[in-house]
Short mmCIF file of the C-alpha atoms (twelve columns), coordinates in Angstrom:
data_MODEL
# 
_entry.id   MODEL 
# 
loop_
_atom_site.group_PDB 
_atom_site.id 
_atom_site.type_symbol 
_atom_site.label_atom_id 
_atom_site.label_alt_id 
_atom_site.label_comp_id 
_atom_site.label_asym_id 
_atom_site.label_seq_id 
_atom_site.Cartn_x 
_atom_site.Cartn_y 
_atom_site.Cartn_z 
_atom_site.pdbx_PDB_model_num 
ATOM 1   C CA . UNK A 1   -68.997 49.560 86.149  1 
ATOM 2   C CA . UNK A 2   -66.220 52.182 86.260  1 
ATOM 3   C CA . UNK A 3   -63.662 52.017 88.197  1 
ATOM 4   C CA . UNK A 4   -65.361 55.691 90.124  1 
ATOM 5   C CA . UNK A 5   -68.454 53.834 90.830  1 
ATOM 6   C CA . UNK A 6   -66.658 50.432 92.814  1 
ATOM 7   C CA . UNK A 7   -64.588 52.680 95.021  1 
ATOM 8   C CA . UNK A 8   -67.509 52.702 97.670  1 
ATOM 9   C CA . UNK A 9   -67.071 48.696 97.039  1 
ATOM 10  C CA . UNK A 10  -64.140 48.180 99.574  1 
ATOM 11  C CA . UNK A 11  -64.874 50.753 102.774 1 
ATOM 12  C CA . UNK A 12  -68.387 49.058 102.500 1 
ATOM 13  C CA . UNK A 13  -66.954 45.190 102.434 1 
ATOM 14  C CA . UNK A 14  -64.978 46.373 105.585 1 
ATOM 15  C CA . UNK A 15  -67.937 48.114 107.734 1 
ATOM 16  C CA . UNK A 16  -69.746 44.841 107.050 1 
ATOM 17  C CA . UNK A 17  -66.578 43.021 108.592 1 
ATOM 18  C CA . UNK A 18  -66.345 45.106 111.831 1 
ATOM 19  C CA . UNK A 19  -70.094 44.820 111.999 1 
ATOM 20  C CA . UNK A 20  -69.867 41.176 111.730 1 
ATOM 21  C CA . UNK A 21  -67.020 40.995 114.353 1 
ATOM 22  C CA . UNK A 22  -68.945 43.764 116.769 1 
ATOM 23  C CA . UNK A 23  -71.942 41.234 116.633 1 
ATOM 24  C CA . UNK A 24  -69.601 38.218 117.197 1 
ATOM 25  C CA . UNK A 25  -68.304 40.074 119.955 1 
ATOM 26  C CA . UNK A 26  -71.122 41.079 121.532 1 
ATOM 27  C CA . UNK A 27  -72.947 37.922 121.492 1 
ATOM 28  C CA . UNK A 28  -69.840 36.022 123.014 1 
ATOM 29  C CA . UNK A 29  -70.064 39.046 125.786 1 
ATOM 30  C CA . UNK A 30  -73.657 38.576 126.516 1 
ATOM 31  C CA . UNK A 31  -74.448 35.120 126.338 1 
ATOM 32  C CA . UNK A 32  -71.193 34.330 128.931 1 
ATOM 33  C CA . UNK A 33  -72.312 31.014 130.428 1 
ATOM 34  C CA . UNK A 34  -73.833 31.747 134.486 1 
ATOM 35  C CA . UNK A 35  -72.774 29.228 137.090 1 
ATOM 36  C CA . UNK A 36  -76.007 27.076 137.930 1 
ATOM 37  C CA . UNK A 37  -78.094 27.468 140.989 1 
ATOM 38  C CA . UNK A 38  -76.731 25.008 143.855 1 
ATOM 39  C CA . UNK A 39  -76.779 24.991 147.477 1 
ATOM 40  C CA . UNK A 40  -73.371 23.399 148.709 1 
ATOM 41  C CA . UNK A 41  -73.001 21.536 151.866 1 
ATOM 42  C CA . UNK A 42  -70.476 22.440 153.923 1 
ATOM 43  C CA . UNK A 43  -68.283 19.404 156.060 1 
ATOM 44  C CA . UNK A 44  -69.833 21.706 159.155 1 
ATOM 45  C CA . UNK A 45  -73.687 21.051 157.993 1 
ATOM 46  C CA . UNK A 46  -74.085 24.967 156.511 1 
ATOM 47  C CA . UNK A 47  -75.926 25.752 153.146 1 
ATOM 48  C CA . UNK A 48  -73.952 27.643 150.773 1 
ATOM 49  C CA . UNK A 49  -76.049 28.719 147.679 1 
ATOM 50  C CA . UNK A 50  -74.069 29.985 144.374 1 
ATOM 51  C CA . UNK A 51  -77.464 32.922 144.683 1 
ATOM 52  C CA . UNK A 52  -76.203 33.638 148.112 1 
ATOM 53  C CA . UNK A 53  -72.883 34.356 146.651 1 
ATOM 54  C CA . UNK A 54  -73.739 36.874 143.994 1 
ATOM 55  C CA . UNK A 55  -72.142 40.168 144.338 1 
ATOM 56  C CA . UNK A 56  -68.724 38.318 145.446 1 
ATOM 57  C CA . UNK A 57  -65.707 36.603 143.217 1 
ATOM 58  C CA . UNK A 58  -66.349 32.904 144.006 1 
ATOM 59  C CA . UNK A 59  -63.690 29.908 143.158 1 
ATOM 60  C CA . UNK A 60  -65.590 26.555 142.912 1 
ATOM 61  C CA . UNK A 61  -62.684 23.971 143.554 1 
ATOM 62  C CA . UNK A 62  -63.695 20.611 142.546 1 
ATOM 63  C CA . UNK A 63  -61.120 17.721 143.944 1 
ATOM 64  C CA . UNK A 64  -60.460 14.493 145.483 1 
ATOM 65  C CA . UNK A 65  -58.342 13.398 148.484 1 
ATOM 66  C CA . UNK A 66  -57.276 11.072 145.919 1 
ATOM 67  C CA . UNK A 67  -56.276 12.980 143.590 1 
ATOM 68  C CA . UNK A 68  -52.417 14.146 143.431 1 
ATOM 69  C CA . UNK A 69  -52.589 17.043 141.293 1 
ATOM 70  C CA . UNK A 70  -55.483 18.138 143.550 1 
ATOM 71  C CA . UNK A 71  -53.365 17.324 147.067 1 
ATOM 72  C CA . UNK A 72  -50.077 18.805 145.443 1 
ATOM 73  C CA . UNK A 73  -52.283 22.216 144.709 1 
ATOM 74  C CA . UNK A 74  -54.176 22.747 147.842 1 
ATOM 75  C CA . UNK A 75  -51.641 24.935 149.460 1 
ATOM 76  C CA . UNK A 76  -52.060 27.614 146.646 1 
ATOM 77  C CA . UNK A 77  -55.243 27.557 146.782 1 
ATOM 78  C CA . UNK A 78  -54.868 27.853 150.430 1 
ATOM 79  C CA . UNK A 79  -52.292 31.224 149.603 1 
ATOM 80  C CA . UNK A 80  -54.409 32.326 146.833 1 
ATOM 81  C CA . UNK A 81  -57.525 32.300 149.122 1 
ATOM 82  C CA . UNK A 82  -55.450 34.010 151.721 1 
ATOM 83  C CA . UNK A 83  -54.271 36.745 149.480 1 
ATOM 84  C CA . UNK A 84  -57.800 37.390 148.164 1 
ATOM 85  C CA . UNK A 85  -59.844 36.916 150.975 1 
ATOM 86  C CA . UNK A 86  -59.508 40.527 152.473 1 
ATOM 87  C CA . UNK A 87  -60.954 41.714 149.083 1 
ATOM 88  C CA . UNK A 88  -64.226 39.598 149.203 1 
ATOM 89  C CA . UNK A 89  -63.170 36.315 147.058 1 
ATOM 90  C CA . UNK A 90  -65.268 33.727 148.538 1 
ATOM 91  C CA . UNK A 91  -63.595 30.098 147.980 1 
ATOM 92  C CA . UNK A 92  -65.887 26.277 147.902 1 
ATOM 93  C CA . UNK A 93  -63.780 23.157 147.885 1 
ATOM 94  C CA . UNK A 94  -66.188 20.655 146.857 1 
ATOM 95  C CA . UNK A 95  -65.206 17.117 147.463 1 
ATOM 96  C CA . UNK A 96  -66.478 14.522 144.468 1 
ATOM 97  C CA . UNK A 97  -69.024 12.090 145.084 1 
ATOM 98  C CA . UNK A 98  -66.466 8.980  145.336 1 
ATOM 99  C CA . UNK A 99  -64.546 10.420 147.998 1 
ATOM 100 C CA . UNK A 100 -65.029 9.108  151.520 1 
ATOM 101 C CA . UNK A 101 -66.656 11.927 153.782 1 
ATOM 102 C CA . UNK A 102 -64.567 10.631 156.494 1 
ATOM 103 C CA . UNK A 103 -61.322 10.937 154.140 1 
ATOM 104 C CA . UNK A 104 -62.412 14.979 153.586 1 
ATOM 105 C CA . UNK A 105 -62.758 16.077 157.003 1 
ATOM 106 C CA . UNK A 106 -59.322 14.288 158.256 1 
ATOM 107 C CA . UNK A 107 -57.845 15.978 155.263 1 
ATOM 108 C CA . UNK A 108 -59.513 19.901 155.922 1 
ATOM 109 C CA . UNK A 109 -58.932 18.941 159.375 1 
ATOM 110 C CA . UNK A 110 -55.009 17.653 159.383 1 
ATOM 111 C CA . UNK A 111 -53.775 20.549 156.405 1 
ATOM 112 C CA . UNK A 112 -56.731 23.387 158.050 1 
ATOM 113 C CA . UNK A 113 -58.041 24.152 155.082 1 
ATOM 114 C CA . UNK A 114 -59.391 27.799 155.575 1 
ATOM 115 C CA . UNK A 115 -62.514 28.034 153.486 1 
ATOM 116 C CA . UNK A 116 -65.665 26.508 152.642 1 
ATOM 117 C CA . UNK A 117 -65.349 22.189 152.059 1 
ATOM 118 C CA . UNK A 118 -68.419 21.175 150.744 1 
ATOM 119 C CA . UNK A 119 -69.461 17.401 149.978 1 
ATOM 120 C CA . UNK A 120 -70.734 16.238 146.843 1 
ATOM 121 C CA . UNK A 121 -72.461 12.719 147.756 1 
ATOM 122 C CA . UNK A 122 -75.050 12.644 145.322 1 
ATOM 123 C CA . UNK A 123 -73.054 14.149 142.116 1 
ATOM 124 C CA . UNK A 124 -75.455 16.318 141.561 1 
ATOM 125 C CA . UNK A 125 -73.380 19.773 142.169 1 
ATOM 126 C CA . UNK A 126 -70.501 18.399 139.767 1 
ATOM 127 C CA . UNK A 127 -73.345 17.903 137.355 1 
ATOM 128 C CA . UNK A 128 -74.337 20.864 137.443 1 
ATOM 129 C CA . UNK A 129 -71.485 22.614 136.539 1 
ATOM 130 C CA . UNK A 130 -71.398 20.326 133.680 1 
ATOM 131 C CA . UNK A 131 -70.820 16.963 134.560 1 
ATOM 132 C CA . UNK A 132 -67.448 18.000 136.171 1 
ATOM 133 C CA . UNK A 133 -65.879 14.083 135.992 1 
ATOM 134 C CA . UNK A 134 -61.592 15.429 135.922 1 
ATOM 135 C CA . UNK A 135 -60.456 16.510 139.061 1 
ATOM 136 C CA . UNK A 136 -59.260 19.336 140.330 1 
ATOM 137 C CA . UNK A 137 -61.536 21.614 138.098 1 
ATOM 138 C CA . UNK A 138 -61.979 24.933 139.324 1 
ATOM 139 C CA . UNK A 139 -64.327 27.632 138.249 1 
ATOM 140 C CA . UNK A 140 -63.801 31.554 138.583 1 
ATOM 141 C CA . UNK A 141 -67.640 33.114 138.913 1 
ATOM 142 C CA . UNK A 142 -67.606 36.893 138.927 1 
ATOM 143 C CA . UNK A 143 -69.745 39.005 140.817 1 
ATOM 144 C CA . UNK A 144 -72.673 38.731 138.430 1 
ATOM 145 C CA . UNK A 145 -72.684 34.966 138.719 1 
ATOM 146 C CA . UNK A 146 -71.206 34.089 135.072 1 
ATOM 147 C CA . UNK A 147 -68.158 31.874 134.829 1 
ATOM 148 C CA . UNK A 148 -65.003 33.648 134.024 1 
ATOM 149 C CA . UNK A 149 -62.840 30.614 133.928 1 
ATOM 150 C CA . UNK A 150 -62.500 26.918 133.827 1 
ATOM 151 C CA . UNK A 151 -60.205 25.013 135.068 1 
ATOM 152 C CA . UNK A 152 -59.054 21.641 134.337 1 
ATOM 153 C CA . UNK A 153 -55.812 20.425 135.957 1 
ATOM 154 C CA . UNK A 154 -53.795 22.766 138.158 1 
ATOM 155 C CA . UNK A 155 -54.181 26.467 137.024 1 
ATOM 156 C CA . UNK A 156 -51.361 28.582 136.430 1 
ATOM 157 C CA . UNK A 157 -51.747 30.752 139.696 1 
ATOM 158 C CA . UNK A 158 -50.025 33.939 138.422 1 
ATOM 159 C CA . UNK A 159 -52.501 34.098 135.420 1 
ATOM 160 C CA . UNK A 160 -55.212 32.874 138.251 1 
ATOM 161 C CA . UNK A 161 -54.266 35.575 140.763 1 
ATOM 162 C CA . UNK A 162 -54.216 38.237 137.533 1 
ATOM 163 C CA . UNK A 163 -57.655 37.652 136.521 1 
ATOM 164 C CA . UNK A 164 -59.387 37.393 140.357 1 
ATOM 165 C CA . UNK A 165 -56.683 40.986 140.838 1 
ATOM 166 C CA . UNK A 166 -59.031 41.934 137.893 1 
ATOM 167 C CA . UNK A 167 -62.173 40.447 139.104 1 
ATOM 168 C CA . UNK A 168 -62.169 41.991 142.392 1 
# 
C-alpha cells in the first residue's frame, strides 16, 4: 500500500472514535436511571407518590434522628428548600425504618421542618431507591422523573443549589 492510498486510514480511525464516543454518550443520556414508583407517607397521614411529582424538581432526603451528619445538615436543607421552593422544587424527608416515629415528629415538630416528612416503617421506600442503608442520602429527580444526583453524606450545597438553579 502506498503511502496515497493509507491517507484515508487516519480521518476514518477518528470518525469511528467520535462515533464510538457519540454512541457512548448517547446511551449514558438515554438510559439515565428513573426514580422508582413509591407513594410516601407523610408524618400528617398524606400520600405522596414520586408519579404525582413528575413535572417538578424533587429532593428525596433519606435520614435519621440519629444520625449527626443528617441533624447537623437539616438546616440547609431547610434554606435550600426555602430558596427553591418559589420555583417549584418539591422536597421529601424520609425517615429510615429504625427510627422511632415518635422521635420524627418531636424532631419536624421542635426544628419546623417545612416540607414533606415521610416515614419509612417497612423499608420498603429506601429499597426502592436501591437499598438506601447510609444515611443522609439524598436524591435530585428532575422533572421527567430520572435521578440527576445521588447523594451520600452531606452534599456540597453550592454545587447542590447549582444543579437544582439548573434543574428548575
Amino acid at each position: 500500500m502506498s503511502a496515497g492510498s493509507r491517507a484515508w486510514i487516519k480521518p476514518a480511525a477518528a470518525a469511528a472514535v467520535v462515533l464510538a464516543l457519540a454512541g457512548v454518550g448517547y446511551a449514558t443520556f438515554s438510559s439515565r436511571e428513573v426514580a422508582p414508583d413509591v407513594t410516601f407517607i407523610s408524618i400528617a397521614g398524606d400520600k405522596i407518590s414520586t408519579q404525582g411529582l413528575r413535572g417538578k424538581v424533587v429532593m428525596v432526603n433519606f435520614w435519621a434522628t440519629s444520625c449527626t451528619t443528617c441533624v447537623h445538615e437539616m438546616p440547609a436543607m431547610v434554606d435550600t428548600y426555602n430558596k427553591f421552593k418559589g420555583q417549584g422544587l418539591e422536597f421529601v424527608a424520609v425517615a429510615m425504618q429504625y427510627d422511632p416515629p415518635n422521635y420524627v415528629v418531636n424532631f419536624t415538630e421542635t426544628r419546623k421542618l417545612p416540607f414533606i416528612v415521610a416515614l419509612d416503617s417497612g423499608g420498603d421506600i429506601a429499597k426502592s431507591f436501591g437499598d438506601v442503608t447510609l444515611t443522609p442520602t439524598t436524591f435530585v429527580i428532575g422533572k421527567d422523573g430520572a435521578i440527576l444526583k445521588r447523594y451520600v453524606g452531606e452534599p456540597d450545597f453550592a454545587q447542590l443549589h447549582a444543579l437544582l438553579q439548573k434543574a428548575l
